[in-house]
N, C-alpha and C positions, 0 to 999 in steps of 0.2 A: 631389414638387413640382418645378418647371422651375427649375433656375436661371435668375437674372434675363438673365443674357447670350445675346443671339438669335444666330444662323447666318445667313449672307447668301450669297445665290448669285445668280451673274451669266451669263446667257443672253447668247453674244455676246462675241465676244474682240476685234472687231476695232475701230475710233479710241477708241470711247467706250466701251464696256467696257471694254476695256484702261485707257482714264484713269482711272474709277472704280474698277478695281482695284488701280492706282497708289495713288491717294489713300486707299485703304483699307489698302493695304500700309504707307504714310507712317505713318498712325495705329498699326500694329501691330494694327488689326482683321484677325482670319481671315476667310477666305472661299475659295470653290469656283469658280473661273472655266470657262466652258464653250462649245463651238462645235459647228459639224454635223457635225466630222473629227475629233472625239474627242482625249481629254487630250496625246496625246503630240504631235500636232500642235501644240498651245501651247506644249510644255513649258519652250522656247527662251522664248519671251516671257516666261512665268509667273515665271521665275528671275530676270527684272527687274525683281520687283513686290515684294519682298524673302521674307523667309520668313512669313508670315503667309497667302499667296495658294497657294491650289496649283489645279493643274488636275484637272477632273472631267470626267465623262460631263453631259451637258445632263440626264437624270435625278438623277444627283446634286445638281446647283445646286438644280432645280425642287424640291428635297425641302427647303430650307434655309426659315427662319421668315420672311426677307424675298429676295425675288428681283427683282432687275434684270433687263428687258429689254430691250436694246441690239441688236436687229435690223433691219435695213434693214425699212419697213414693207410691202410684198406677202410678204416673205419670214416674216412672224410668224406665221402660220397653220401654216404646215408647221412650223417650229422645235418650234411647242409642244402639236400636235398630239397627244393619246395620253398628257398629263401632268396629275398629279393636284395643284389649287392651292388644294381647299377649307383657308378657313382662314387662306392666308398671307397676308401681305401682297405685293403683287406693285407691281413698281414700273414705270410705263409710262413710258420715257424716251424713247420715240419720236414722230415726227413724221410726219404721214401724208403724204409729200416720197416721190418716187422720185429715189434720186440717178441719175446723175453730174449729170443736168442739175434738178433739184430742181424739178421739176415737181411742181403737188399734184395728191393722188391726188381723185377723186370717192367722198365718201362717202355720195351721195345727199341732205345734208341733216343729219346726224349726224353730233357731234362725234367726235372722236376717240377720246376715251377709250371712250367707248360701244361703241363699233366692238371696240374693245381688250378692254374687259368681256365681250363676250361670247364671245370667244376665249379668257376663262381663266374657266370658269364657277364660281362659291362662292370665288374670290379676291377679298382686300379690296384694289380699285385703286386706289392713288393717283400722278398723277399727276407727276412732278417730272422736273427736272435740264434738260429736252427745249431749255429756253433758252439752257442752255453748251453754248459749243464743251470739246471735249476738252481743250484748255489751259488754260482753265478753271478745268476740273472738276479737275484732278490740279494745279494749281498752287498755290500757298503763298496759302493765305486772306488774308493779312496787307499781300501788296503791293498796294497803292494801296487799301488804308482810310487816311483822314485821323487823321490824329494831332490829340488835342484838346490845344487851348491853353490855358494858365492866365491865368485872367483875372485884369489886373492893376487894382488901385484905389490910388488917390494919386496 
């Protein structure tokens, strides 16, 4: 039987992957961070995310129970091209935006995720995060929630 605790892996090391690695490293969650230049090319980063994070082959990530993908969006195709996602959970944190100048891309008519689905075939997509900036994502949950007050009677 599986232990209850899942494996996460992150396609994409570069604003947003990296925050999400962060904030997973905060937690003391492990995880497999990954790019198109392979582990050693992060490794520098990686050692910023504290010990829980280590760097992997983009096979490696794609092999984990939930995967982040944090790739600029023309570039998802080839990233994940020749990986096998039946089963995981795949996490679409992408926006169909070309940057520098964040043009959107034409999707014919179909949404994004759809678009995304069918580039990871038999993964379960959902989509999240796509709305934080990378400050965000890797920042202390806690600054600027409201603090509730005690309500006073008399």
């Amino acid at each position: 039987m599986k232990d209850w605790l899942m494996t996460v892996g992150i396609i994409g090391a570069g604003n947003f992957g990296g925050a999400f690695a962060k904030a997973l490293g905060k937690a003391g969650i492990e995880a497999v961070i990954a790019n198109s230049r392979g582990p050693d090319s992060i490794a520098e980063l990686v050692s910023t995310f504290g010990g829980s994070i280590r760097a992997g082959t983009v096979k490696e990530a794609a092999a984990q129970d939930i995967v982040l993908v944090a790739v600029q969006w023309s570039k998802i195709p080839g990233a994940l091209a020749d990986l096998d996602f039946g089963g995981r959970v795949v996490i679409d944190a992408n926006n169909p935006v070309e940057a520098p100048l964040y043009r959107p891309v034409d999707l014919g008519g179909r949404i994004s995720s759809d678009v995304f689905a069918d580039i990871v075939p038999g993964a379960r997509v959902v989509k999240a995060f796509n709305h934080l900036t990378p400050a965000q994502l890797s920042g202390d949950p806690q600054i600027g929630r409201r603090q509730a007050r005690p309500l006073l009677f008399g």
